[in-house]
One Martini backbone bead per residue (centre of mass of N, CA, C, O) as a GRO file, in nm:
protein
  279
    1UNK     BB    1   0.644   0.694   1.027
    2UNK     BB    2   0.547   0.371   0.957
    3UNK     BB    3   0.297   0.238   0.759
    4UNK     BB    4   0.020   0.092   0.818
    5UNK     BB    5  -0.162  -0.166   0.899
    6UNK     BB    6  -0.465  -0.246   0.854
    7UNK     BB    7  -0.679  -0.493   1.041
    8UNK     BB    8  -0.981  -0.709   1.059
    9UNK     BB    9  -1.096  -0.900   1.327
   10UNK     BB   10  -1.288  -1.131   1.384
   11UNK     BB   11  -1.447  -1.382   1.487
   12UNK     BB   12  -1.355  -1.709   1.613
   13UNK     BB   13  -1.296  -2.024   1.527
   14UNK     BB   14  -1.218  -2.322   1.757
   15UNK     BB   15  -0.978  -2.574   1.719
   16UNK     BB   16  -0.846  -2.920   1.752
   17UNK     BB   17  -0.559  -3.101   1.716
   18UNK     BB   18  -0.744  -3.380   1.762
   19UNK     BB   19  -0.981  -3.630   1.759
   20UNK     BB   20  -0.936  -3.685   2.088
   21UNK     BB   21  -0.953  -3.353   2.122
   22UNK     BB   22  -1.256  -3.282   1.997
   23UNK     BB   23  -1.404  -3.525   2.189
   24UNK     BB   24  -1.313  -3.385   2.480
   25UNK     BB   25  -1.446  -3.102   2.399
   26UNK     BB   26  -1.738  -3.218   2.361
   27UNK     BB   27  -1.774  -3.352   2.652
   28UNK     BB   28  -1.815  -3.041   2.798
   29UNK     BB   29  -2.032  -2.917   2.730
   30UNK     BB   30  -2.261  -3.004   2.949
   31UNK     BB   31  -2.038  -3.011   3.232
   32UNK     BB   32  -1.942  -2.742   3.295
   33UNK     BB   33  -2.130  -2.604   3.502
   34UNK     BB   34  -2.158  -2.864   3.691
   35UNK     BB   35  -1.826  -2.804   3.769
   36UNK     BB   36  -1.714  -2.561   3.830
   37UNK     BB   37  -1.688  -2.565   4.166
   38UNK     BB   38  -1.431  -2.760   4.127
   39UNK     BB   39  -1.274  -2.544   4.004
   40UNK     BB   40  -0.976  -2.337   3.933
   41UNK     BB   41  -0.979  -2.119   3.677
   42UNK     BB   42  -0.964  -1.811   3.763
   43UNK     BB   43  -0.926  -1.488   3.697
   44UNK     BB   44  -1.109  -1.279   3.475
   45UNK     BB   45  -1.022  -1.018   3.223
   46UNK     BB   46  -1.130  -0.730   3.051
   47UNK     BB   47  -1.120  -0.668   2.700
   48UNK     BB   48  -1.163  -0.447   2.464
   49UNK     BB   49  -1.267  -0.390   2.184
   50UNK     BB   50  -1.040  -0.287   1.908
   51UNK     BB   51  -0.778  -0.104   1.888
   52UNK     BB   52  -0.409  -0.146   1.765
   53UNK     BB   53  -0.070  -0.203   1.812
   54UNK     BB   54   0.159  -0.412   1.656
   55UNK     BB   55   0.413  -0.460   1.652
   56UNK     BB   56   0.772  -0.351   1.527
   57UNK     BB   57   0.967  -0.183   1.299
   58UNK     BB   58   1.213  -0.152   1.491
   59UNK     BB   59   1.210  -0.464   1.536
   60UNK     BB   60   1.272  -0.757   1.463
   61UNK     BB   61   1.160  -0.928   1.197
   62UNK     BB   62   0.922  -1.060   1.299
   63UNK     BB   63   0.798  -0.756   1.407
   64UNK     BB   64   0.731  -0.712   1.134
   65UNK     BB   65   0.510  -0.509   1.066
   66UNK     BB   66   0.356  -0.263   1.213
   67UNK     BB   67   0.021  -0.295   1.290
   68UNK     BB   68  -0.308  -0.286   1.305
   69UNK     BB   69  -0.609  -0.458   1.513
   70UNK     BB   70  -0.921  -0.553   1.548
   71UNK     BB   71  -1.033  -0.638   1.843
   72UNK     BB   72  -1.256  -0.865   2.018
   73UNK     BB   73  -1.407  -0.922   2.279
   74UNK     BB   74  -1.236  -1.017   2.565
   75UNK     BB   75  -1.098  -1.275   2.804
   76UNK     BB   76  -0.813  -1.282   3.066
   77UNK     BB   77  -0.673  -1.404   3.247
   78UNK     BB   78  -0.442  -1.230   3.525
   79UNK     BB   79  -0.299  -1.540   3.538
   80UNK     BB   80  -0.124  -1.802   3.558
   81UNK     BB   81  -0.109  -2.127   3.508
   82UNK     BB   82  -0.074  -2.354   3.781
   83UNK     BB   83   0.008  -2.640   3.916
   84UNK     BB   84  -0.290  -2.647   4.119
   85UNK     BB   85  -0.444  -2.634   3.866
   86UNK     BB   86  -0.330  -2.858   3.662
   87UNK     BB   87  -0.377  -3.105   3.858
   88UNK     BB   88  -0.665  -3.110   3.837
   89UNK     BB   89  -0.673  -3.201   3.528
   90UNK     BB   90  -0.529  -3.476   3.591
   91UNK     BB   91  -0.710  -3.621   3.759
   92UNK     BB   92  -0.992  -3.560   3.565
   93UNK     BB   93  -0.782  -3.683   3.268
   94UNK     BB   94  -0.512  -3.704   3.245
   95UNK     BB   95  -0.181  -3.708   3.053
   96UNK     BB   96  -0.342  -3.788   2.791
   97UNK     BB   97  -0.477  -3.854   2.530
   98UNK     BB   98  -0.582  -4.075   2.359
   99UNK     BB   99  -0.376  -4.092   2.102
  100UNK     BB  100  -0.085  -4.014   2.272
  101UNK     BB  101  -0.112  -3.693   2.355
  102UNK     BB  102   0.045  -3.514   2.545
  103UNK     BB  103   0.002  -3.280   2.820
  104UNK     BB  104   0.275  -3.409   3.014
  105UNK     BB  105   0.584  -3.437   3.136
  106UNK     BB  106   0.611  -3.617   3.419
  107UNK     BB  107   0.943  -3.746   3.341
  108UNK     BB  108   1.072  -3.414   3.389
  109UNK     BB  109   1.278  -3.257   3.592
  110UNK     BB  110   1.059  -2.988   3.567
  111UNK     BB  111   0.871  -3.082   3.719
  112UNK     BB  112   0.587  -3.006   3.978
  113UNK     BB  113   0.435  -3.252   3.923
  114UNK     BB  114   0.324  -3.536   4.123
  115UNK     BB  115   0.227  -3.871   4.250
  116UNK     BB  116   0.045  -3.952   4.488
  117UNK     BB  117  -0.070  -4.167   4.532
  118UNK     BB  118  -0.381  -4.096   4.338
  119UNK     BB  119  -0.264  -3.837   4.311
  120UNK     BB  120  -0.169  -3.496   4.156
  121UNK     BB  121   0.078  -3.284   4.305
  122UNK     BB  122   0.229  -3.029   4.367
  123UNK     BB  123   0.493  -2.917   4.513
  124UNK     BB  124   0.614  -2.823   4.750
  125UNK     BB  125   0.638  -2.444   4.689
  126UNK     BB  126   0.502  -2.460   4.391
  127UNK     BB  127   0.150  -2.388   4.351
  128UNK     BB  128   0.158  -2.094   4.252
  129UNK     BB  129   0.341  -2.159   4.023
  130UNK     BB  130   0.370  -2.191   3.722
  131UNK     BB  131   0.311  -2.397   3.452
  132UNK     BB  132   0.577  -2.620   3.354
  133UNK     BB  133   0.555  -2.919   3.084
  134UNK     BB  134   0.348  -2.821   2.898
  135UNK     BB  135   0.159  -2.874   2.628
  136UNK     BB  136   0.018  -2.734   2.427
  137UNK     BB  137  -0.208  -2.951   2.414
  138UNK     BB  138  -0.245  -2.933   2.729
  139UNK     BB  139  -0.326  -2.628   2.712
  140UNK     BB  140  -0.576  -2.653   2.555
  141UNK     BB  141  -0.707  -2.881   2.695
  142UNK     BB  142  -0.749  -2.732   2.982
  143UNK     BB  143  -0.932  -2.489   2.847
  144UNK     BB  144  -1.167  -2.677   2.724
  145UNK     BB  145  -1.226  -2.780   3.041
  146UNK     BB  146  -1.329  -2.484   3.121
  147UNK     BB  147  -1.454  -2.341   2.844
  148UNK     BB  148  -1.221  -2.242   2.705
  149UNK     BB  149  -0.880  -2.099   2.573
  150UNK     BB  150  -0.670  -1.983   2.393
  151UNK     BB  151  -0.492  -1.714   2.328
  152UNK     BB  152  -0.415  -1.524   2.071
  153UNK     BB  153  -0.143  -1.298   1.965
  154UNK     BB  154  -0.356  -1.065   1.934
  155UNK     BB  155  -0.473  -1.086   2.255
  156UNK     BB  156  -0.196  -1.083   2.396
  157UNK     BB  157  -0.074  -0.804   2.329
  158UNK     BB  158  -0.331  -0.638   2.421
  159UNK     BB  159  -0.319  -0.726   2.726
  160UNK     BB  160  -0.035  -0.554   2.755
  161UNK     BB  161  -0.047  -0.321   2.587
  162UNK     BB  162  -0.291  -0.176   2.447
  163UNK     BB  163  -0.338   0.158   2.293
  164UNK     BB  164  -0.014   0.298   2.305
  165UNK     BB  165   0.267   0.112   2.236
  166UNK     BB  166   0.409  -0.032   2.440
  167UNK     BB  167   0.690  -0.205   2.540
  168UNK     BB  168   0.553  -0.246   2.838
  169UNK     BB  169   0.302  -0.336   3.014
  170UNK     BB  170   0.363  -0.064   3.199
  171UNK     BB  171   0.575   0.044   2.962
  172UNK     BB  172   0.847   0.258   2.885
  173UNK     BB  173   1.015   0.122   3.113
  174UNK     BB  174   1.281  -0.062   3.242
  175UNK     BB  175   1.303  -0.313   3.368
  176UNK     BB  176   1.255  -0.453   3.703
  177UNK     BB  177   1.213  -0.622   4.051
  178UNK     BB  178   0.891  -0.514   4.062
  179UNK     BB  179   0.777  -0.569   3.802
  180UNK     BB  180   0.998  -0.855   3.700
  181UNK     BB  181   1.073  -1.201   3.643
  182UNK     BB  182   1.450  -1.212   3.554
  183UNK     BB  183   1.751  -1.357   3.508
  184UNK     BB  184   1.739  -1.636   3.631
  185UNK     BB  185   1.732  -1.940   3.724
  186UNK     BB  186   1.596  -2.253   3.544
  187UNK     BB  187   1.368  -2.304   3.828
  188UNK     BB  188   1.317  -1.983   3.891
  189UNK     BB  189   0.959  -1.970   4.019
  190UNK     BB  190   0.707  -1.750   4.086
  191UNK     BB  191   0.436  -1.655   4.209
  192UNK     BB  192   0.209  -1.549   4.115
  193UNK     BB  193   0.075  -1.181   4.125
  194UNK     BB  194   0.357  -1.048   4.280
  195UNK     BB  195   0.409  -0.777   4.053
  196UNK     BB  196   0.174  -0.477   4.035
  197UNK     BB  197   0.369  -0.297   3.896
  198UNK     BB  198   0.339  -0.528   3.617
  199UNK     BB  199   0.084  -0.409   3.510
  200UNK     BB  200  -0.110  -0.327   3.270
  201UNK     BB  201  -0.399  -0.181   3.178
  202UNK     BB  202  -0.601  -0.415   3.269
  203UNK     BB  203  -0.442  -0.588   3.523
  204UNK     BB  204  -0.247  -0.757   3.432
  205UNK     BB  205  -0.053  -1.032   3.487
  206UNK     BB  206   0.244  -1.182   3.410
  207UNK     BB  207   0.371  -1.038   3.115
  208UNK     BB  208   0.629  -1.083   3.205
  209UNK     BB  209   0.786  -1.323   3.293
  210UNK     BB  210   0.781  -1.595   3.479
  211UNK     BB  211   0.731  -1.692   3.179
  212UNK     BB  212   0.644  -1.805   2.928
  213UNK     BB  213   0.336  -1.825   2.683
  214UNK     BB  214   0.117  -1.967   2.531
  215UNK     BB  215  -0.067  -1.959   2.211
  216UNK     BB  216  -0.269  -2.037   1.930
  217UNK     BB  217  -0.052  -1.950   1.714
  218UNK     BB  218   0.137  -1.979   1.533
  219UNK     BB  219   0.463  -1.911   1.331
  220UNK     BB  220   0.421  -1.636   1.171
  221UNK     BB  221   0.437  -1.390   0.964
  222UNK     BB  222   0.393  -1.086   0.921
  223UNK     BB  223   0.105  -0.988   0.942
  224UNK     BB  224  -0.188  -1.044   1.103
  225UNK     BB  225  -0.369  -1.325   1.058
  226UNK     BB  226  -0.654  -1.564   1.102
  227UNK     BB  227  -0.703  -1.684   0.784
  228UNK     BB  228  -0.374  -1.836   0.719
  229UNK     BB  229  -0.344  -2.093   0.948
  230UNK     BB  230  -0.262  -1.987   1.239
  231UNK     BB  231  -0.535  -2.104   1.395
  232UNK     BB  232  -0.512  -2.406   1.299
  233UNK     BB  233  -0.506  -2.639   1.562
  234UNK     BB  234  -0.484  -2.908   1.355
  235UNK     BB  235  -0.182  -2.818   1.293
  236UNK     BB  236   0.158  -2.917   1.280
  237UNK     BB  237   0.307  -2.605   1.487
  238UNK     BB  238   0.471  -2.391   1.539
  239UNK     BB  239   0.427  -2.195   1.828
  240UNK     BB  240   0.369  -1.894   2.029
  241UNK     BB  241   0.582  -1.725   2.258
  242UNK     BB  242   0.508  -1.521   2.541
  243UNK     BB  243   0.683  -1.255   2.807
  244UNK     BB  244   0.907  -1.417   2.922
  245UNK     BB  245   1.104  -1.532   3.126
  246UNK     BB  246   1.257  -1.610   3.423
  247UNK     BB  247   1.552  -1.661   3.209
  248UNK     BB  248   1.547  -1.357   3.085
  249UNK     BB  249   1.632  -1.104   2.929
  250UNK     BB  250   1.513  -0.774   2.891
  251UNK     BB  251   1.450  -0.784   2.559
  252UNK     BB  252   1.223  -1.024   2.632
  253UNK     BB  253   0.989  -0.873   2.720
  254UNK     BB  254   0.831  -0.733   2.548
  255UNK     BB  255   0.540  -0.725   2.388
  256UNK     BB  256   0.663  -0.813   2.087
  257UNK     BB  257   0.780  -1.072   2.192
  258UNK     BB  258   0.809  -1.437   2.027
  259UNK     BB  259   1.025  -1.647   2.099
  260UNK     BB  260   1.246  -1.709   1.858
  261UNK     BB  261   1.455  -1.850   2.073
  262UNK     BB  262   1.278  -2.071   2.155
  263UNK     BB  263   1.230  -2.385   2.275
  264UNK     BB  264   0.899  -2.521   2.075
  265UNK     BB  265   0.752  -2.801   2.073
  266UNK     BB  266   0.384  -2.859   2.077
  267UNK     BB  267   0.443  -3.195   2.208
  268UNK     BB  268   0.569  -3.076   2.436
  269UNK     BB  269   0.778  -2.977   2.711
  270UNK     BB  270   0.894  -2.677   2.920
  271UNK     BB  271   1.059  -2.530   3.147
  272UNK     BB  272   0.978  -2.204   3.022
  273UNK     BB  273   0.665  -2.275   3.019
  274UNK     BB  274   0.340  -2.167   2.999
  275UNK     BB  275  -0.013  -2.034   3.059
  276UNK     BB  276  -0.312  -1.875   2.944
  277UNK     BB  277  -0.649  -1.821   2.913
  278UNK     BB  278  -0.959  -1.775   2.700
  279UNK     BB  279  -1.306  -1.623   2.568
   0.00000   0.00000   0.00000
């Protein structure tokens, strides 16, 4: 086996991507709590903080080395941010920051929010499947209306492989279609929390397929820093999505896979990228 890095991550502060997002969530500081009742933010699930083992060193170059790493006890959504959650946020809030970054596709084909009379909402059939066409942006935005945040790269694999080094959520047999929803057309999305067979060892879902999910990391080469640039919000970077899309093939699965070949601007949305929050 090969020579593992240990690595321990503190607990992180966490920035937001510009003076308009700063003041946004600055904004909300007051407010979180007094407007809870309005808000669908979804169930979230405690993960204990802990060792773990990171990367694969046998899987692609992103994904080595393998190492070790200590994360501190955080809570992360059960399923991903839906368009009837999203819709609410857009309402609340609308549709792109002060300084004019966008947070939502609106007027993208593959957009399943749209506006019908003075509202924001979901289309018919939609409403409870994963919200894409958010850009990284809108997914920070979201979460910090919550009191939330973006999960980090090393917080997302942690809720996935847990402690055992699994190579997929479930386990280590192969997905199929009780497990996964992958392999399928362009915007053929499901329900969120449908497939309990492909639950984590925390109870979480859909972290296979059904949609790639934004991270707060950065895109950068392994061992994971959070102390190296890559959770520095604030900063214009290619953003990491893991999971696995509703259109990836089984190699995409894994809980190890970063997303490499899937494009991702993080000032744009795009068809098969969502999020889910934590904090």
């Amino acid at each position: 086996m090969p020579e593992k890095l240990i690595l321990m991550i503190p607990q992180r502060d966490y920035f937001f991507p510009s003076v308009a997002a700063v003041a946004f969530s600055l904004s909300f500081v007051g407010q979180i709590h007094a407007a809870a009742d309005s808000k669908d933010s979804g169930e979230m699930v405690r993960v204990p903080g802990g060792l773990f083992l990171m990367g694969n060193s046998d899987g692609p170059e992103d994904e080595r080395p393998q190492h070790q790493i200590n994360v501190a006890e955080f809570f992360i959504d059960r399923t991903p941010v839906t368009n009837a959650q999203y819709a609410q946020f857009l309402n609340a809030e609308g549709t792109q920051a002060a300084d004019g970054q966008r947070w939502y596709d609106i007027d993208d084909n593959d957009a399943r929010i749209h506006r019908r009379g003075d509202q924001w909402t979901a289309d018919a059939g939609s409403e409870n499947h994963p919200v894409v066409e958010a850009s990284w942006y809108g997914a920070v935005a979201y979460c910090a209306w919550l009191g939330k945040r973006l999960p980090s790269e090393a917080e997302w694999e942690k809720s996935a492989r847990g402690t055992d080094g699994r190579k997929y959520p479930w386990g280590n047999e192969p997905p199929d279609r009780s497990r996964a929803h992958f392999g399928a057309g362009w915007n053929d999305l499901r329900p969120v929390g449908g497939l309990p067979k492909g639950a984590s060892p925390y109870g979480i879902l859909d972290l296979a397929g059904n949609g790639w999910e934004w991270v707060s990391s950065a895109y950068l080469p392994y061992p994971y820093n959070p102390n190296d640039g890559r959770e520095d919000l604030t900063r214009l970077q290619v953003r990491v999505t893991r999971g696995g899309g509703h259109d990836s093939p089984p190699d995409e699965l894994t809980t190890t896979q970063r997303g490499r070949q899937v494009s991702r601007n993080p000032r744009g949305g795009h068809h098969n990228i969502g999020f889910r929050c934590a904090r």
